[in-house]
C-alpha beads as a LAMMPS data file, in Angstrom:
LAMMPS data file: protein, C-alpha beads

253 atoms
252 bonds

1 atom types
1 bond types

-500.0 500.0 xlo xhi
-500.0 500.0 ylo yhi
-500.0 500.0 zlo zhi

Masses

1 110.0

Atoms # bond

1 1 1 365.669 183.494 129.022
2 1 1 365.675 181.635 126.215
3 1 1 369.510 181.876 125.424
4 1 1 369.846 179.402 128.368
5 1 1 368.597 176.828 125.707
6 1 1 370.683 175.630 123.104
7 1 1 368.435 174.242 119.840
8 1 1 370.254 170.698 119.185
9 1 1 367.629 168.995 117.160
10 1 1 363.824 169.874 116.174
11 1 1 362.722 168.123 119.470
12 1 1 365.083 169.281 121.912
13 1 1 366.360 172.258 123.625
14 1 1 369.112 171.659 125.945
15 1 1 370.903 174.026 128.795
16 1 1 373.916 172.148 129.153
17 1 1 375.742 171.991 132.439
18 1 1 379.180 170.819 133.030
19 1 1 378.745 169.329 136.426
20 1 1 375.475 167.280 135.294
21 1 1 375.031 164.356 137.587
22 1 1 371.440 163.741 136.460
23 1 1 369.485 164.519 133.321
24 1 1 365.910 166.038 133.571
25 1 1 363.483 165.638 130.498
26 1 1 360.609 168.160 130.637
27 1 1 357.378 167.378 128.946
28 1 1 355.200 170.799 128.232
29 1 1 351.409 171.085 128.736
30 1 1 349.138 170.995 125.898
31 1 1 349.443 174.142 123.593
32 1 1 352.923 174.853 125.105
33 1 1 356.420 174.309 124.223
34 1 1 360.150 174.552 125.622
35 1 1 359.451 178.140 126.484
36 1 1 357.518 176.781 129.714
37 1 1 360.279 175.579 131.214
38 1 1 362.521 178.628 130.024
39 1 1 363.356 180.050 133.729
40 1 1 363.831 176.465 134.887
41 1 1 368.280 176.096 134.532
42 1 1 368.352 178.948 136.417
43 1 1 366.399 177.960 139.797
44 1 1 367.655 173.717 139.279
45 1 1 370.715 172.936 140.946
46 1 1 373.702 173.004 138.644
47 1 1 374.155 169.401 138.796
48 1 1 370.697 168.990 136.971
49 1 1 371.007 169.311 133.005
50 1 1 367.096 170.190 131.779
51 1 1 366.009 169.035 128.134
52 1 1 362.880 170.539 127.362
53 1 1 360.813 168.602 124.789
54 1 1 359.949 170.988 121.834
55 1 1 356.563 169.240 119.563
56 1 1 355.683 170.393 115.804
57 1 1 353.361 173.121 115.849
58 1 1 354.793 174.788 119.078
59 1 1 356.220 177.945 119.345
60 1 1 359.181 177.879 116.429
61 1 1 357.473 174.809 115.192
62 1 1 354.276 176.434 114.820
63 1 1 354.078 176.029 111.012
64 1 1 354.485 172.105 111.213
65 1 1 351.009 169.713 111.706
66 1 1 350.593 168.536 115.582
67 1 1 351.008 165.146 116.843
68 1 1 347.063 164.044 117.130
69 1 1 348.134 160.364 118.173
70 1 1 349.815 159.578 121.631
71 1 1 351.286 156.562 120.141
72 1 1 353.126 158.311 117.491
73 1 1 354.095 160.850 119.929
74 1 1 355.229 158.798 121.943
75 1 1 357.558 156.704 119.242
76 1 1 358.538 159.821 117.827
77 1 1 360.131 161.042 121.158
78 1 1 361.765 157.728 122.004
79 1 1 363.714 158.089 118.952
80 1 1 364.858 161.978 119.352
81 1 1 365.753 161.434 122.740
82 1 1 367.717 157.879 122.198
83 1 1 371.633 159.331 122.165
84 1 1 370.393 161.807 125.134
85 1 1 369.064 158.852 127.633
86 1 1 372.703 158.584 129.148
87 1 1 373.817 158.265 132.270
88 1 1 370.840 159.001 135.521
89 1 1 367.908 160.503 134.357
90 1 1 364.228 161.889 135.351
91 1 1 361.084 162.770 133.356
92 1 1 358.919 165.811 134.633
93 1 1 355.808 166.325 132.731
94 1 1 352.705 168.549 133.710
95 1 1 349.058 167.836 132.623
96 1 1 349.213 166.422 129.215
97 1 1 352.823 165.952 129.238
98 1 1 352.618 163.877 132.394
99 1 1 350.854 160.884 130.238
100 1 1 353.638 161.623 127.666
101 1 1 356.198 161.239 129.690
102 1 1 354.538 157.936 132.071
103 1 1 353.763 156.433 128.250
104 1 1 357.319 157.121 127.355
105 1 1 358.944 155.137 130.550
106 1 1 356.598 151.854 130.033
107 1 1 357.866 152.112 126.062
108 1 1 361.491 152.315 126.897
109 1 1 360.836 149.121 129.019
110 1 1 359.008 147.408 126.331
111 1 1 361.943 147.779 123.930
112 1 1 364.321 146.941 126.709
113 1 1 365.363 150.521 126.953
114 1 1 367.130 152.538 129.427
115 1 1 364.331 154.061 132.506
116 1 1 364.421 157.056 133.803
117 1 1 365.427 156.816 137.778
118 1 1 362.556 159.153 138.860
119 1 1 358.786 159.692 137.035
120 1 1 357.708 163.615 138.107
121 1 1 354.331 163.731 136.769
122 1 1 351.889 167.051 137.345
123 1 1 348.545 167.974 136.836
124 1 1 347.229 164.934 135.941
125 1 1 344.750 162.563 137.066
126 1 1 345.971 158.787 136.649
127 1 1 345.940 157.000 133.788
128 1 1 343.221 154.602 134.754
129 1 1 341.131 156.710 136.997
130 1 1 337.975 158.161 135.018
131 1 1 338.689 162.056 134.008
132 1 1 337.253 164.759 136.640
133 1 1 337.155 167.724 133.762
134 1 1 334.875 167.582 130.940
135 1 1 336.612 167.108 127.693
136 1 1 336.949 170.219 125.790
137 1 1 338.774 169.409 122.338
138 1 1 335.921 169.129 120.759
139 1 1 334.227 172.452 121.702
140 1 1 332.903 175.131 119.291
141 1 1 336.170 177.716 118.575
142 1 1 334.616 180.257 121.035
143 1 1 333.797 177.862 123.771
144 1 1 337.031 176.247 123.350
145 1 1 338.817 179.674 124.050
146 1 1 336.840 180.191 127.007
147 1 1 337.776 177.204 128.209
148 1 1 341.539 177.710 127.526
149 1 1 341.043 181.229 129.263
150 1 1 339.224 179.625 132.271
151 1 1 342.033 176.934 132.647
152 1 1 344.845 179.957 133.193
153 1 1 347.670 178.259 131.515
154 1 1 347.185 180.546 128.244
155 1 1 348.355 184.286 129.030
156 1 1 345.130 186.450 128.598
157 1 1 346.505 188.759 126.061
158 1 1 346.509 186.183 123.968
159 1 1 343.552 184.609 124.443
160 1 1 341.757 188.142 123.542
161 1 1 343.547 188.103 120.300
162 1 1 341.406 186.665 117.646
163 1 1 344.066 186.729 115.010
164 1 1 346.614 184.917 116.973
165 1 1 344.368 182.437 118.246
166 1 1 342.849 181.743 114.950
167 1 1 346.921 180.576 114.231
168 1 1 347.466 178.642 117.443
169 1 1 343.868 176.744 117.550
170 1 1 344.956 173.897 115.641
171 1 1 348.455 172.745 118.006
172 1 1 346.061 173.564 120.897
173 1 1 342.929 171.653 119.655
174 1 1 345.156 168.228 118.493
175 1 1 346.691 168.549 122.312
176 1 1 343.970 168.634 124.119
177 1 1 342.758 165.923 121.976
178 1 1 345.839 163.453 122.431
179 1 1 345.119 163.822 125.864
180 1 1 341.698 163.647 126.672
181 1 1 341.162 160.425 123.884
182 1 1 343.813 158.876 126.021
183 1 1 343.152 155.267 126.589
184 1 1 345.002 153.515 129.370
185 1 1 346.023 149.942 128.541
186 1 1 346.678 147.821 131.500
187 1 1 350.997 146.918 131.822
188 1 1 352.884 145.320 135.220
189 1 1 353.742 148.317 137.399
190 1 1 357.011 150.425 136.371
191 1 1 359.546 150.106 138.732
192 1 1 360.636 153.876 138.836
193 1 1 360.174 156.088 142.010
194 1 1 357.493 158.332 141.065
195 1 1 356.837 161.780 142.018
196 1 1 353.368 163.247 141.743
197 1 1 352.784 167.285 141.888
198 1 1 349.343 169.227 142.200
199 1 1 347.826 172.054 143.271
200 1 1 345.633 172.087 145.818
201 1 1 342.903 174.480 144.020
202 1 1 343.479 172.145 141.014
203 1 1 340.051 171.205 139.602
204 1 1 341.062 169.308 137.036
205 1 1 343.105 167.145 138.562
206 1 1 342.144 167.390 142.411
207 1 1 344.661 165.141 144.863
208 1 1 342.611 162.443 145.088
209 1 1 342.534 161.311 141.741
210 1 1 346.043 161.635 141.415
211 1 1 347.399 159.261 144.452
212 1 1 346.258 156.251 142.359
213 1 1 349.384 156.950 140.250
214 1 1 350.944 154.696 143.000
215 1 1 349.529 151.688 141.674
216 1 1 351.460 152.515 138.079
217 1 1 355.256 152.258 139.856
218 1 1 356.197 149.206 143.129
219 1 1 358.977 151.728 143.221
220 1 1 358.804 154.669 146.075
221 1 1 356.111 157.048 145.847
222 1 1 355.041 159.967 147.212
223 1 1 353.004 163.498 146.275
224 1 1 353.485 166.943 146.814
225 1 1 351.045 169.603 146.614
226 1 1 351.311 173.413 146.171
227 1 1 349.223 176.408 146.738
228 1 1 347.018 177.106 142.987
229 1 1 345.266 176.064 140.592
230 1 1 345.818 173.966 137.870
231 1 1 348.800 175.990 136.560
232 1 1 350.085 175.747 140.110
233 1 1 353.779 175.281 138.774
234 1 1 353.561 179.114 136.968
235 1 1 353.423 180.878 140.203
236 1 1 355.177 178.083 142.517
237 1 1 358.545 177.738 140.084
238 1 1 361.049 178.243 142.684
239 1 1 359.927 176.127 144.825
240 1 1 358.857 173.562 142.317
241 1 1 361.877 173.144 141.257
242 1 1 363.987 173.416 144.740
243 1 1 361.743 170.238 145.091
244 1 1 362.703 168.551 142.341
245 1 1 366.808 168.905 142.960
246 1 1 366.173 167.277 145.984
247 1 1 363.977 164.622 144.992
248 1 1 366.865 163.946 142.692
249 1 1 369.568 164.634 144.645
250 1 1 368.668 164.095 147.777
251 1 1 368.519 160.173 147.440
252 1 1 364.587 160.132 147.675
253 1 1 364.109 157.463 144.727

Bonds

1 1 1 2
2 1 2 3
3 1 3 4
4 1 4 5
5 1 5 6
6 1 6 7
7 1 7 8
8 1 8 9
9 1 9 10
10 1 10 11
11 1 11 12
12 1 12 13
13 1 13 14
14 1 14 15
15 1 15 16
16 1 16 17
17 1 17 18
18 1 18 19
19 1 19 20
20 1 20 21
21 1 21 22
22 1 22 23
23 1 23 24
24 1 24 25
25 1 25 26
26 1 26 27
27 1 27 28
28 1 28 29
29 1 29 30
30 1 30 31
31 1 31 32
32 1 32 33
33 1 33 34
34 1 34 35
35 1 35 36
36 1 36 37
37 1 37 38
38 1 38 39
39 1 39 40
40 1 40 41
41 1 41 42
42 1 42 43
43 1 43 44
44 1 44 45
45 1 45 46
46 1 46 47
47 1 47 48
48 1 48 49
49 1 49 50
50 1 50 51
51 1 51 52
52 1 52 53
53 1 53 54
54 1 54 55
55 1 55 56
56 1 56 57
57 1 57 58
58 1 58 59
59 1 59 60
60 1 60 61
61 1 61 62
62 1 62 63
63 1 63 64
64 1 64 65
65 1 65 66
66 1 66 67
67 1 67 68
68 1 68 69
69 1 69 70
70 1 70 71
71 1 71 72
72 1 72 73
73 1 73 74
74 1 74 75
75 1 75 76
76 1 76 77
77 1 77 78
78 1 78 79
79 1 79 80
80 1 80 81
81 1 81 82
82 1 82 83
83 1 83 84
84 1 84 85
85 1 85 86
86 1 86 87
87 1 87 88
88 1 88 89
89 1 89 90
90 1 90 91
91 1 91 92
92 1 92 93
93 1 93 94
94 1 94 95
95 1 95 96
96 1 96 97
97 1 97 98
98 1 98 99
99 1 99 100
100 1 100 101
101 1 101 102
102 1 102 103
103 1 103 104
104 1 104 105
105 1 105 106
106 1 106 107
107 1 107 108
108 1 108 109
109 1 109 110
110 1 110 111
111 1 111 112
112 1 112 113
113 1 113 114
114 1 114 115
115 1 115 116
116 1 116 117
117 1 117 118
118 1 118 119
119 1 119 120
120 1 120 121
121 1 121 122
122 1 122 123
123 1 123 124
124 1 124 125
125 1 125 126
126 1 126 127
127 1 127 128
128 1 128 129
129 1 129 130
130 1 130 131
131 1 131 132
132 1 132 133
133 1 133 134
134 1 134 135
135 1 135 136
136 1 136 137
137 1 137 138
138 1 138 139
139 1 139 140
140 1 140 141
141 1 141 142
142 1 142 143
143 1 143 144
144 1 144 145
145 1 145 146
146 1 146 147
147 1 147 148
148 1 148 149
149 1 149 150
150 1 150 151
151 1 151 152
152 1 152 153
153 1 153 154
154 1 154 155
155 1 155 156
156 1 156 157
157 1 157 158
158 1 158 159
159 1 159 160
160 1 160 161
161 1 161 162
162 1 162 163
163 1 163 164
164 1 164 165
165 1 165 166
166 1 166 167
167 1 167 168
168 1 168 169
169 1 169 170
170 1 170 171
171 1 171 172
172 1 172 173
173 1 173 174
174 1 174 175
175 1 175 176
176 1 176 177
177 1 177 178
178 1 178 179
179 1 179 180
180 1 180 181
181 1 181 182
182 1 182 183
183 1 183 184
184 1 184 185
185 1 185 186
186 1 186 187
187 1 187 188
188 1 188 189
189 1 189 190
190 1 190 191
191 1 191 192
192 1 192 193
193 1 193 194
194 1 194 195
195 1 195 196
196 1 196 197
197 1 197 198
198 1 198 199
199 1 199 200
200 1 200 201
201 1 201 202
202 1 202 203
203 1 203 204
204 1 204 205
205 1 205 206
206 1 206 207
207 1 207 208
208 1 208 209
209 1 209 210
210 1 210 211
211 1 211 212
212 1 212 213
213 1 213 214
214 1 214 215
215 1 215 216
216 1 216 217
217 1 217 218
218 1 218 219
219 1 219 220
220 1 220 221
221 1 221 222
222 1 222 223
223 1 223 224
224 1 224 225
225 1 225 226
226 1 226 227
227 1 227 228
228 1 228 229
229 1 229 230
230 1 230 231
231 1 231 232
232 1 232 233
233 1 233 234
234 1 234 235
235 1 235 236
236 1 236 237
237 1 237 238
238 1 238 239
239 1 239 240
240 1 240 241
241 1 241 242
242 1 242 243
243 1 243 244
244 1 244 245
245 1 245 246
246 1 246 247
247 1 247 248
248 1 248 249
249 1 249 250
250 1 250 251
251 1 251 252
252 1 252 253
């Protein structure tokens, strides 16, 4: 599913739609890349054009070094996505990606930028609540990989292969480390609506540390939980993403 992306730059994988009325960025979880989001065109409404975000040493990019340093990140993507921040747009980003995408938004407004008209952040705790998990980034190799494997957002076949997980440690490693040496710095609230996804078996980022995301937008706010883990959004896609095309089609900003 794949093919439903078309490559346009290093950074971004578009599936272009001729009736687009809004624009949805989509930031990956640490270790992935635009593949996550590869069965996405197909379940969004038509009017909603999906850019997935595509990071060096991800998937195609695997050979390149990983972005270790939000801020960079964060700069980097700004940049890339400049000529693409046209006309209405949202953000959707899950675990990691959420604080990419939330970082993202209060940089655009710093520079006097366009803002997205919706903030869909996932899996994620808020930025200024302490973090439930223990940090893992630093872990042995082994323990790492158990960790990964307990987490469920790496396939299992992979995880029990040595050799390929001797190749992706690295990209994995500097994500989890952008994102658990995050450091929230205190900025006026955004005024985007804001969105906030979970599952309701989600350890890591259980419901209640995620509803003080309100205090990050004045705009509207609301969350939505699913049944899982975690990786809720793997097994809840369809309706995920039916939630999403009304969120931002509906008029619920």
């Amino acid at each position: 599913m794949l093919d439903s992306f078309t490559v346009e730059s290093p950074f971004v994988r578009r599936a272009r739609r001729a009736e687009r009325r809004f624009r949805l960025f989509c930031f990956p979880h640490a270790g992935a890349g635009a593949a996550a989001f590869a069965g996405w065109p197909d379940l969004l409404p038509p009017e909603v054009e999906l850019i997935a975000l595509q990071l060096p040493g991800r998937e195609d990019r695997i050979g390149e070094p990983p972005l270790t340093d939000l801020a960079v990140a964060v700069r980097t993507l700004g940049l890339t996505m400049r000529p693409y921040l046209q006309g209405p747009f949202a953000f959707f980003g899950h675990s990691g990606g959420a604080l990419l995408a939330f970082e993202l938004a209060r940089a655009l407004r710093r520079r006097g930028g366009p803002q997205p008209a919706h903030l869909l952040l996932s899996g994620q705790v808020a930025p200024d609540e302490p973090p439930v998990a223990e940090p893992i980034h630093e872990l042995p190799d082994a323990e790492f990989v158990a960790a990964l494997g307990a987490l469920g957002g790496t396939e299992s076949s992979i995880v029990a292969d040595p050799e390929l997980m001797r190749v992706l440690l690295p990209a994995l490693r500097a994500d989890f480390t952008l994102g658990e040496r995050y450091e929230h710095r205190p900025e006026p609230p955004l005024e985007t609506a804001m969105t906030v996804f979970g599952g309701y078996d989600d350890e890591r980022a259980p419901e209640h540390a995620m509803r003080p995301w309100q205090k990050q937008t004045s705009g509207a706010f609301r969350v939505r939980m699913f049944p899982g883990g975690h990786f809720y959004l793997n097994e809840q896609a369809a309706a995920l993403t039916e939630e999403i095309g009304r969120v931002l089609l509906g008029g619920e900003q």
